[in-house]
MARTI-319147 format. One line per 3 residues: number of its first residue (from 1); their letters; for each residue x, y, z of N, C-alpha, C, O. Coordinates in nm, 3 decimals. Example, Ala and Ser with C-alpha at 12.3 -4.5 7.8 and 13.67 -1.06 7.14 Angstrom:
2
1> as> 1.319:-0.569:0.780:1.230:-0.450:0.780:1.320:-0.330:0.780:1.424:-0.332:0.846  1.285:-0.225:0.708:1.367:-0.106:0.714:1.290:0.003:0.787:1.341:0.114:0.804 .
// end
This chain:
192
1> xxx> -1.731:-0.687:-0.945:-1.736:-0.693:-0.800:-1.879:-0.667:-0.756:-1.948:-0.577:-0.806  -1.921:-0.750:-0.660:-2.041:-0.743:-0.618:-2.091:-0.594:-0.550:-2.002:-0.510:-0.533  -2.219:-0.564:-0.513:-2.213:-0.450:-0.465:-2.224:-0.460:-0.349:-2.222:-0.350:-0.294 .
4> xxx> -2.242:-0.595:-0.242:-2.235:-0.632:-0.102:-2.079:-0.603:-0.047:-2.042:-0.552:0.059  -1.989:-0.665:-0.180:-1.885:-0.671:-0.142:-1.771:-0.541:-0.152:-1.660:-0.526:-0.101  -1.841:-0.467:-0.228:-1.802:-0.332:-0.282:-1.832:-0.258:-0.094:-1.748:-0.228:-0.009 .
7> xxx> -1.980:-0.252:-0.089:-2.003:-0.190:0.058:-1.919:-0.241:0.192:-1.896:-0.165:0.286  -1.873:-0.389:0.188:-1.848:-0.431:0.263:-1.713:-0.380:0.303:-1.668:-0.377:0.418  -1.656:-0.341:0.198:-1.473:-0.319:0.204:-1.495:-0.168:0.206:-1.396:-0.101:0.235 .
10> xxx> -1.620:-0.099:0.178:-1.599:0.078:0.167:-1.589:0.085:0.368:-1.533:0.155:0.451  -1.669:-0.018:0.369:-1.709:0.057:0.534:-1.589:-0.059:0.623:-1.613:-0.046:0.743  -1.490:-0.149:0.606:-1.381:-0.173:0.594:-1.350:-0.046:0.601:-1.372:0.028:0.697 .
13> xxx> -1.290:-0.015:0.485:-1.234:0.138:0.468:-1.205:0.235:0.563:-1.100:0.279:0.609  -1.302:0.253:0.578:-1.355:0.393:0.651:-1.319:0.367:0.782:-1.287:0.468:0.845  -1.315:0.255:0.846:-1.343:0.247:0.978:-1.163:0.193:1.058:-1.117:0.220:1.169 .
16> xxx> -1.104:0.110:0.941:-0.965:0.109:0.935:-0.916:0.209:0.903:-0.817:0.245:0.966  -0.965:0.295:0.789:-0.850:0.412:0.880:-0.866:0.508:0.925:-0.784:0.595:0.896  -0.992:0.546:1.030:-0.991:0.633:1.073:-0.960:0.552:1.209:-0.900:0.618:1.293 .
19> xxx> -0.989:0.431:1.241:-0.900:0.418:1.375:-0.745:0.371:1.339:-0.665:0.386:1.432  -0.701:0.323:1.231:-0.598:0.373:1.198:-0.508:0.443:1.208:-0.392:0.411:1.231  -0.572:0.598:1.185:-0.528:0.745:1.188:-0.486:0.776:1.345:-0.391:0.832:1.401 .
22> xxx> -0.605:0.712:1.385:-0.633:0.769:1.562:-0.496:0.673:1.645:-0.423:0.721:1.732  -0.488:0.553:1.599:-0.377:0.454:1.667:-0.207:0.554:1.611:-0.112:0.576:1.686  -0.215:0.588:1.496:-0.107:0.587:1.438:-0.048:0.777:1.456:0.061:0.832:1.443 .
25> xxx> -0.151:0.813:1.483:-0.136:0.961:1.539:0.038:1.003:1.582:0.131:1.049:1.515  0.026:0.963:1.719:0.124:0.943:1.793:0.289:0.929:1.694:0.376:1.015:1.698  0.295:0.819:1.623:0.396:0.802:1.558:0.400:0.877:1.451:0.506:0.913:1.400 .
28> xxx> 0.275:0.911:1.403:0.302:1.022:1.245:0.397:1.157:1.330:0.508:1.202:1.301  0.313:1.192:1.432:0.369:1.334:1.498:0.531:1.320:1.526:0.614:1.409:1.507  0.555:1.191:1.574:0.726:1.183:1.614:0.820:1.143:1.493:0.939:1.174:1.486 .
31> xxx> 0.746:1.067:1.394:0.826:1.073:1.252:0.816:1.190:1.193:0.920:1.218:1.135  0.716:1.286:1.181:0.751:1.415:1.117:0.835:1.545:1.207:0.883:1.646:1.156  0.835:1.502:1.385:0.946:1.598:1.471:1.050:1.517:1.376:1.049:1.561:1.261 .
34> xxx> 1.152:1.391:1.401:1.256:1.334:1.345:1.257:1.369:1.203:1.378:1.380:1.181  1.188:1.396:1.076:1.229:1.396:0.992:1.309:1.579:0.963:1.415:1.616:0.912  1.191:1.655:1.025:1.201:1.758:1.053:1.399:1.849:1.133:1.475:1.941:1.106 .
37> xxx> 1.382:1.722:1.246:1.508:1.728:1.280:1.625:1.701:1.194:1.708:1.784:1.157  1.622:1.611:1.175:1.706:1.531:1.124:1.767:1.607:0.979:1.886:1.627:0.952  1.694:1.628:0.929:1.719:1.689:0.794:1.672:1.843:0.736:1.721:1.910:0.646 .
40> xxx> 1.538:1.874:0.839:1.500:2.022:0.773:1.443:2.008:0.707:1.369:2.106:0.697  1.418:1.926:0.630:1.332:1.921:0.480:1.195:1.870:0.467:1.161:1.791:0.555  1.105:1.900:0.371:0.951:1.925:0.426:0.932:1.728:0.504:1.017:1.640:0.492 .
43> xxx> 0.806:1.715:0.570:0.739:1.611:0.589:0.733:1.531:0.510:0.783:1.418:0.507  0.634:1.614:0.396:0.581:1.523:0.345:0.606:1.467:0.209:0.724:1.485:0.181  0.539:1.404:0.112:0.573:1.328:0.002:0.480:1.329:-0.061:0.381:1.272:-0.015 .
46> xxx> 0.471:1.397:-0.196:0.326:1.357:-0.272:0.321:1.335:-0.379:0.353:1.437:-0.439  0.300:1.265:-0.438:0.301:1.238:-0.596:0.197:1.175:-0.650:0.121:1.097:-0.592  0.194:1.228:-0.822:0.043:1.152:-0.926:0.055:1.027:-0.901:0.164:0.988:-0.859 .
49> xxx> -0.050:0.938:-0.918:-0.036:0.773:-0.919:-0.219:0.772:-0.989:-0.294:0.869:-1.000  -0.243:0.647:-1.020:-0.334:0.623:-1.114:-0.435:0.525:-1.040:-0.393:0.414:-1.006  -0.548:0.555:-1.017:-0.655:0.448:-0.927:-0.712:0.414:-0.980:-0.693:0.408:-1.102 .
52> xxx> -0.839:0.361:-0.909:-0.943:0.307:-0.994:-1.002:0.378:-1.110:-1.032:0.498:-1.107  -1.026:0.253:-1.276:-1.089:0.361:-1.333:-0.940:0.414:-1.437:-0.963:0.465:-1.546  -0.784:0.395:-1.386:-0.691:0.509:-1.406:-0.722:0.629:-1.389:-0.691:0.705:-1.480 .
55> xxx> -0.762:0.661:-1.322:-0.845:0.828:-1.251:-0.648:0.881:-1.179:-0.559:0.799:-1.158  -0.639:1.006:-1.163:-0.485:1.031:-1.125:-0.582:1.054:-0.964:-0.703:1.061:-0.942  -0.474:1.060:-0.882:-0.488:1.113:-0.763:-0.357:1.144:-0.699:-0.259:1.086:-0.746 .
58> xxx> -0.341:1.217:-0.611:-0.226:1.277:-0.533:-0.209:1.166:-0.385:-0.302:1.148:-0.307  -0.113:1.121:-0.375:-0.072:1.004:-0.313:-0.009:1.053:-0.175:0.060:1.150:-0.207  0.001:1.038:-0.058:0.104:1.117:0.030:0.150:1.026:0.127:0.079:0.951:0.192 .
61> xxx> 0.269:1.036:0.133:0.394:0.989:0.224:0.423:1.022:0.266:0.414:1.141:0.235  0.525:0.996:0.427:0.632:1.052:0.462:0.762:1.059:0.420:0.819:0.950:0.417  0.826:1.157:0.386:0.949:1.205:0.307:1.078:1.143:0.384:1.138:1.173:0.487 .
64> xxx> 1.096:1.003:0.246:1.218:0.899:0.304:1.363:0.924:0.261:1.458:0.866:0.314  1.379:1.051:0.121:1.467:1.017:0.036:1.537:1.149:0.064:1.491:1.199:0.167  1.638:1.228:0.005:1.704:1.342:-0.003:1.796:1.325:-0.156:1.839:1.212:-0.183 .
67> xxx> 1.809:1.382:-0.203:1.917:1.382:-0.325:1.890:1.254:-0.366:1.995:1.191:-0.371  1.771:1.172:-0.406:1.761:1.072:-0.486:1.826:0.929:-0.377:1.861:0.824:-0.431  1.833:0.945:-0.236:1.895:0.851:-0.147:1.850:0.840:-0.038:1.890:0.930:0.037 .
70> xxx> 1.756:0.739:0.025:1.729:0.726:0.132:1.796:0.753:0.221:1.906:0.701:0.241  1.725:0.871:0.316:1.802:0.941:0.430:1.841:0.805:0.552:1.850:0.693:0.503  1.854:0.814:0.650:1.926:0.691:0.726:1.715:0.691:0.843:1.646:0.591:0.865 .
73> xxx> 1.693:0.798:0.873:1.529:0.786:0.938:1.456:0.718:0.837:1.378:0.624:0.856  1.494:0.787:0.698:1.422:0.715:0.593:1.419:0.558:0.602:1.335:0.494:0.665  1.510:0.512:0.536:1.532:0.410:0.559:1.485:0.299:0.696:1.467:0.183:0.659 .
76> xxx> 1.472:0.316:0.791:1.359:0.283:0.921:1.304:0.329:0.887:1.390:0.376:0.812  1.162:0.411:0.838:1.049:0.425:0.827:0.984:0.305:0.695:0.889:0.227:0.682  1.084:0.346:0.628:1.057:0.245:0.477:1.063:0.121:0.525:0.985:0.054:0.457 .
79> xxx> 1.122:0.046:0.618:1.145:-0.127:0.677:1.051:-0.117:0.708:0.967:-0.195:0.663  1.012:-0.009:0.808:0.864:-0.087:0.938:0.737:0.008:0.872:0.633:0.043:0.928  0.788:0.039:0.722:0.642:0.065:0.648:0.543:0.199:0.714:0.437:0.240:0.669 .
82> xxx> 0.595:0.234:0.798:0.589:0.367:0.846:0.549:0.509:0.752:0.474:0.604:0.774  0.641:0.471:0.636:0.610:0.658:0.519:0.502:0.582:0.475:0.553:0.574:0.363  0.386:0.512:0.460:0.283:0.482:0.449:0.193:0.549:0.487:0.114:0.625:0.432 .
85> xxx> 0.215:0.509:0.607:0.064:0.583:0.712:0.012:0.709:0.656:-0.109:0.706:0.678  0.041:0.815:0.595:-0.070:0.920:0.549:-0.155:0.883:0.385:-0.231:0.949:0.314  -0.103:0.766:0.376:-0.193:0.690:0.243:-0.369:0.659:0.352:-0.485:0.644:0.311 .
88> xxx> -0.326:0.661:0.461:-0.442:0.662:0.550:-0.569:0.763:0.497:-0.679:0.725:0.456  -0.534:0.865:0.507:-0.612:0.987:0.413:-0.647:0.975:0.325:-0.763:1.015:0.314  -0.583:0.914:0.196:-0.634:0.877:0.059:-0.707:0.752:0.088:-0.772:0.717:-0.010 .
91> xxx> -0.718:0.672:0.189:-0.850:0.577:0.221:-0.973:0.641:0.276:-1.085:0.589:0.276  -0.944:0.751:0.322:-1.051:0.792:0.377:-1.188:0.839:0.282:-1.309:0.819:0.287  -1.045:0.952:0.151:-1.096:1.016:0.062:-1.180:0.950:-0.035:-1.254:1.015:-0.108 .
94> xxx> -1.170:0.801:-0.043:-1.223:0.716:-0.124:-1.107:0.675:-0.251:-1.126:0.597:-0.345  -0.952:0.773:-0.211:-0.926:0.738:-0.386:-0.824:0.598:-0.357:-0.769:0.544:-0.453  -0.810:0.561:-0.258:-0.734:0.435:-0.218:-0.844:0.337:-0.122:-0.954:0.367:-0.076 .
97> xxx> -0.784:0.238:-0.115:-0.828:0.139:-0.024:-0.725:0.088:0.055:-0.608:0.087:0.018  -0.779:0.032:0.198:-0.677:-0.022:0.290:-0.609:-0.125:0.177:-0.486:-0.125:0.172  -0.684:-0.216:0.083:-0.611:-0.383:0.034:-0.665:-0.350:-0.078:-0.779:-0.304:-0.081 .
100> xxx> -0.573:-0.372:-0.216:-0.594:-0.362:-0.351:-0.444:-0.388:-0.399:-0.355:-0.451:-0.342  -0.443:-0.308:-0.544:-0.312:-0.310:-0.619:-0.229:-0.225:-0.581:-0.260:-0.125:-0.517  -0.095:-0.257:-0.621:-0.043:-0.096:-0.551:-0.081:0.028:-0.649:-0.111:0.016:-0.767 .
103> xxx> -0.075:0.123:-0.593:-0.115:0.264:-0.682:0.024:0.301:-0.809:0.141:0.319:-0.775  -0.010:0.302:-0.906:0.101:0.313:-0.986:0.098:0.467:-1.027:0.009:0.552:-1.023  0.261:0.469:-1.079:0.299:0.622:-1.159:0.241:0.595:-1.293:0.228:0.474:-1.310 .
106> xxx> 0.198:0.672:-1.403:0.218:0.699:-1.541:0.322:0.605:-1.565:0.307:0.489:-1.604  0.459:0.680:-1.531:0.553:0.623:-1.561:0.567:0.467:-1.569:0.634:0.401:-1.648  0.489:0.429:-1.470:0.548:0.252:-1.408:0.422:0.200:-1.515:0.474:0.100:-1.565 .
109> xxx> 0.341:0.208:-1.551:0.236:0.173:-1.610:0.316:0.150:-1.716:0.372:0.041:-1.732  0.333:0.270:-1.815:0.434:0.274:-1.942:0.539:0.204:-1.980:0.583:0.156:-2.084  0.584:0.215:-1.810:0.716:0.062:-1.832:0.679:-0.010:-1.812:0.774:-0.080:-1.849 .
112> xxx> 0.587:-0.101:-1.768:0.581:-0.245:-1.779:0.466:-0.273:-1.854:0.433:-0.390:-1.870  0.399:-0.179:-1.903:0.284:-0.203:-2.023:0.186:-0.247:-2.007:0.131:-0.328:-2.081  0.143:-0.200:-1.901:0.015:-0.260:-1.885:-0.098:-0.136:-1.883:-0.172:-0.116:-1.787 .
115> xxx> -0.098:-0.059:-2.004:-0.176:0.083:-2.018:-0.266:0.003:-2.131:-0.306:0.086:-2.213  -0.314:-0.141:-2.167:-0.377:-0.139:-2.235:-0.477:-0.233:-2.162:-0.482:-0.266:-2.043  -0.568:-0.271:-2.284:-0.724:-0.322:-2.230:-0.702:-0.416:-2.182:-0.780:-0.449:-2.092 .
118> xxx> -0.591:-0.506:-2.213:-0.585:-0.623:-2.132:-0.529:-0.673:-2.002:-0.483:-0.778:-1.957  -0.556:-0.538:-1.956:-0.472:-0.535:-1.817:-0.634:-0.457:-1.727:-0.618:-0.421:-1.611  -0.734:-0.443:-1.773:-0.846:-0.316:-1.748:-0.889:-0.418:-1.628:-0.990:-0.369:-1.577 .
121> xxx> -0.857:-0.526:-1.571:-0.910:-0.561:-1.467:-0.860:-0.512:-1.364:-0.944:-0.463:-1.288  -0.735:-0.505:-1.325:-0.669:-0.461:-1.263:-0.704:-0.319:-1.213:-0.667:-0.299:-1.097  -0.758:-0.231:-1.267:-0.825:-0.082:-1.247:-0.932:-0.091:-1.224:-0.997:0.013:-1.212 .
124> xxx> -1.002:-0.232:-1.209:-1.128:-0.240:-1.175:-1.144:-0.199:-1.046:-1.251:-0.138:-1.053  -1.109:-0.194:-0.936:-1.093:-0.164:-0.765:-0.993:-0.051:-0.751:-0.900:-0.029:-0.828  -1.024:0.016:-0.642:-0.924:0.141:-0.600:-0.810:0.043:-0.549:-0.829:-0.069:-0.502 .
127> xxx> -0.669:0.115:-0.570:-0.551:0.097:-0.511:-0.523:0.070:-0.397:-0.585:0.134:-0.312  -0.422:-0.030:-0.350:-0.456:-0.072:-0.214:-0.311:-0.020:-0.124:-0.198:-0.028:-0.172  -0.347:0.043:0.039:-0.231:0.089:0.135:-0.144:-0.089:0.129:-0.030:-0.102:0.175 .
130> xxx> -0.218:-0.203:0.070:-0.136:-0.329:0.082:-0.233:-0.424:-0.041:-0.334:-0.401:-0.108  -0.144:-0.534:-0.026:-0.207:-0.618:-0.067:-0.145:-0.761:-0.118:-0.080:-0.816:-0.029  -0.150:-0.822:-0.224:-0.105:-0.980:-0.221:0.028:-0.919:-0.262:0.118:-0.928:-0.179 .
133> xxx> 0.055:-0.851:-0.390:0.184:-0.803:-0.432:0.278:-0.757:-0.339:0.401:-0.769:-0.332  0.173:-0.684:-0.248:0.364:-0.631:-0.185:0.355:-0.678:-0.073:0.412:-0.602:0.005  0.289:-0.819:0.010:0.349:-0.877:0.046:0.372:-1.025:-0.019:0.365:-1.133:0.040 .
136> xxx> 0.394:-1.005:-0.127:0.507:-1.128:-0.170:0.606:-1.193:-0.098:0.666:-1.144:-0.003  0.624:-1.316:-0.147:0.741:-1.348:0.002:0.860:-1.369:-0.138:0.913:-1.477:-0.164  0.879:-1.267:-0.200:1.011:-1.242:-0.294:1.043:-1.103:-0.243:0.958:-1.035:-0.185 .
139> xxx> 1.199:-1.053:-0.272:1.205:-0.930:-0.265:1.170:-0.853:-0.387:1.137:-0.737:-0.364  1.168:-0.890:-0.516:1.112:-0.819:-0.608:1.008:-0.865:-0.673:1.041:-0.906:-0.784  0.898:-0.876:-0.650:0.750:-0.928:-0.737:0.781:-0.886:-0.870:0.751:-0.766:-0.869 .
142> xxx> 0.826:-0.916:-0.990:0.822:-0.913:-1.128:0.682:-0.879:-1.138:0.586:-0.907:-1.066  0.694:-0.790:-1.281:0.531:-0.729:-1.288:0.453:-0.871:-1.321:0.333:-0.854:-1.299  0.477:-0.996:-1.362:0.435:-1.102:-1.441:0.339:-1.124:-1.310:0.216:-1.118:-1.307 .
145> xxx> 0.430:-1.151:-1.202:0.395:-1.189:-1.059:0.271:-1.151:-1.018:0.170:-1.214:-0.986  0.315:-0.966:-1.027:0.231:-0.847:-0.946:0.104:-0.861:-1.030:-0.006:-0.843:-0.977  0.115:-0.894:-1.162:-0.050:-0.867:-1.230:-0.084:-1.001:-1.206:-0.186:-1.003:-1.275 .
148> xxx> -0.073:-1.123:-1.156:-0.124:-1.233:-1.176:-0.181:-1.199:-1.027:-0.297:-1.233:-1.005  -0.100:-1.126:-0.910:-0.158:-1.149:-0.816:-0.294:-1.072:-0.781:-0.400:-1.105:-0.728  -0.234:-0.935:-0.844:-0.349:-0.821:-0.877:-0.490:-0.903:-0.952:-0.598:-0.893:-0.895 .
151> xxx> -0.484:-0.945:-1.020:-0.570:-1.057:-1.078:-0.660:-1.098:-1.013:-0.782:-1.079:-1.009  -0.526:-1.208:-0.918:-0.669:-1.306:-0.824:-0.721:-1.228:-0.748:-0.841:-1.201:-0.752  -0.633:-1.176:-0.662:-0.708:-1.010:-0.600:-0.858:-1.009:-0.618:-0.953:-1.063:-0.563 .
154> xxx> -0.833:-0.903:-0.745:-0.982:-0.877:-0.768:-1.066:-0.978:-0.808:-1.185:-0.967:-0.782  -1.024:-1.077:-0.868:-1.157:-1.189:-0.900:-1.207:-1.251:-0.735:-1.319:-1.288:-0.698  -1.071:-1.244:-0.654:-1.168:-1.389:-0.548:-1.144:-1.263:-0.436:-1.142:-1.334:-0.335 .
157> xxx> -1.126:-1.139:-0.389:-1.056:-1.146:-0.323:-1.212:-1.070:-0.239:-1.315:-1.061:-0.306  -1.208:-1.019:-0.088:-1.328:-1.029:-0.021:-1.279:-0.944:0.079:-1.160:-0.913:0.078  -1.376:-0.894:0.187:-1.365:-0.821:0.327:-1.284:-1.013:0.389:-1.184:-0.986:0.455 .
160> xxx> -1.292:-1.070:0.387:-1.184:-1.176:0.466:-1.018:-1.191:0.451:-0.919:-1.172:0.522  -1.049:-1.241:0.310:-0.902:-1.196:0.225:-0.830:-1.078:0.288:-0.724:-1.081:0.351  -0.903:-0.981:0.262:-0.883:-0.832:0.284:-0.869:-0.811:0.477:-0.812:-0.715:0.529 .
163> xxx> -0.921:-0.899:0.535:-0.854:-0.900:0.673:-0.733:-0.978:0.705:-0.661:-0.941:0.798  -0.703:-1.086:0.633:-0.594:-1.183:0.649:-0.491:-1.093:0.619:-0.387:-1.086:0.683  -0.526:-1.006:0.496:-0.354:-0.937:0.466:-0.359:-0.813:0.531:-0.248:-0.765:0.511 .
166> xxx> -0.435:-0.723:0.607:-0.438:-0.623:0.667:-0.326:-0.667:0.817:-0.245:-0.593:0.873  -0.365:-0.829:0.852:-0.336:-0.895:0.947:-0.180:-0.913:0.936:-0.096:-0.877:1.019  -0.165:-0.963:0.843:-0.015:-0.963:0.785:0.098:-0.850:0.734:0.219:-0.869:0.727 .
169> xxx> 0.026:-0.728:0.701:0.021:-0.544:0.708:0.086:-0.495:0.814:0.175:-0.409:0.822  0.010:-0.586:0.928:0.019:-0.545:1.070:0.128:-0.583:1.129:0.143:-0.542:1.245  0.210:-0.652:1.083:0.327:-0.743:1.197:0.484:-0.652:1.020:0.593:-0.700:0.993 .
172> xxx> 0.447:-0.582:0.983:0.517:-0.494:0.923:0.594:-0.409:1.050:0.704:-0.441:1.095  0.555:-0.353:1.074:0.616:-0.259:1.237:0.723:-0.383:1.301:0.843:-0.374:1.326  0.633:-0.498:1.316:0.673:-0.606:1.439:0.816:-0.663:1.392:0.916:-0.679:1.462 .
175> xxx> 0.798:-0.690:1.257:0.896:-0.782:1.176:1.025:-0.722:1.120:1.144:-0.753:1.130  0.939:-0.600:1.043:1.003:-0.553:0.886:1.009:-0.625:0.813:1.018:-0.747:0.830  1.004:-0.549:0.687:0.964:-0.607:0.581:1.021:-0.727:0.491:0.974:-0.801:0.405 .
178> xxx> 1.162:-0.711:0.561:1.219:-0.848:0.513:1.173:-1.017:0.588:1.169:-1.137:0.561  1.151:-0.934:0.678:1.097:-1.105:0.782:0.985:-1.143:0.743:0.960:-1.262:0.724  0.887:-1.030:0.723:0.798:-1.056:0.652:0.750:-1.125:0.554:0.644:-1.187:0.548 .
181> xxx> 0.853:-1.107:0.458:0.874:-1.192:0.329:0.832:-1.320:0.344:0.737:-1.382:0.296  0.946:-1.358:0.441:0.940:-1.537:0.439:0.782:-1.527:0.508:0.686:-1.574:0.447  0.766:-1.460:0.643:0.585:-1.497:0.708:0.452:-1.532:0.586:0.355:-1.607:0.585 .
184> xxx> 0.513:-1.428:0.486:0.401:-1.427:0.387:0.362:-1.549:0.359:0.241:-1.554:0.337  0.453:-1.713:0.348:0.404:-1.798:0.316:0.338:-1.851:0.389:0.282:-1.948:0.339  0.310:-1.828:0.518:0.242:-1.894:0.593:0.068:-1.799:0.547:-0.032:-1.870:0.533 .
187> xxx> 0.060:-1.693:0.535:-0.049:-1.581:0.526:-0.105:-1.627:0.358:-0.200:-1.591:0.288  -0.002:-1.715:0.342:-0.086:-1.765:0.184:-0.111:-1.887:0.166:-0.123:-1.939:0.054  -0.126:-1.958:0.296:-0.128:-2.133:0.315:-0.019:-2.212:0.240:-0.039:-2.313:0.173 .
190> xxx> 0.097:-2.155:0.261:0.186:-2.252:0.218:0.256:-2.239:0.333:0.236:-2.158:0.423  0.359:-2.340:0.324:0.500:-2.415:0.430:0.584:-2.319:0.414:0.596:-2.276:0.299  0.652:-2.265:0.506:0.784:-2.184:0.518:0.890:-2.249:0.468:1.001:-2.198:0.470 .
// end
């Protein structure tokens, strides 16, 4: 990756999500009163995941699940992509990016095998709050999928690229994530 293009997406970065943070304020505060209500149980969500490099970092969400089962708030937050928003912070911190791969567990690495050298492109760029994989217009991107897309990603992918799917990120709230699906083909120049 170039180093124009490296700067170009840091200050991307930085500037998406700290007005990001500032737009999304409002709704973090009333999803963590509701989760709070609703269930009692902490906010938040944090877990190892593997970035650029495979470097570990601490990941944070809003808390969708209870006993291994999406709570019913959960579940609306998870459609309109909502337990996201404090991945905002890990863009800030440098260990994520707004658009990349998704951030993986140990675990998910191990299962689908891609902990070896021939996958080392893919760790070339920090982890992305989005990107070509998860908006796929499938409901399950097969890892075959996710690394081919992770792939082009990083070989072609740019501060433009990287606005088209931020753009398409954005109508997540509007749509959910299933409507989304099908939009994606239009956000990838193909026919619906």
């Amino acid at each position: 990756m170039s180093a124009s293009r490296v700067t170009g997406k840091r200050v991307l970065d930085v500037v998406g999500a700290t007005v990001g943070l500032a737009l999304a304020s409002p709704i973090l505060l009333l999803a963590a009163a509701l989760i709070r209500l609703c269930d009692g149980g902490p906010v938040l969500f944090w877990q190892d995941r593997l970035g650029q490099g495979r470097r570990p970092f601490l990941i944070f969400k809003l808390r969708t699940m209870r006993g291994g089962r999406a709570t019913p708030l959960g579940a609306v937050l998870r459609n309109l992509g909502l337990d996201e928003l404090p991945q905002l912070v890990n863009v800030l911190a440098g260990e994520m990016s707004l658009v990349g791969p998704r951030p993986l567990t140990r675990a998910d690495v191990a299962r689908i095998g891609w902990g070896d050298e021939r996958f080392a492109l893919r760790w070339a760029v920090p982890p992305g709050l989005t990107g070509l994989a998860q908006l796929a217009p499938v409901r399950h991107c097969s890892a075959r999928a996710s690394w081919l897309l992770d792939r082009a990603y990083v070989r072609r992918g740019g501060v433009a690229c990287d606005l088209r799917l931020l753009a398409g990120s954005a109508l997540v709230p509007v749509l959910g994530k299933r409507r989304l699906r099908r939009a994606a083909r239009f956000f990838a120049g193909r026919p619906a």
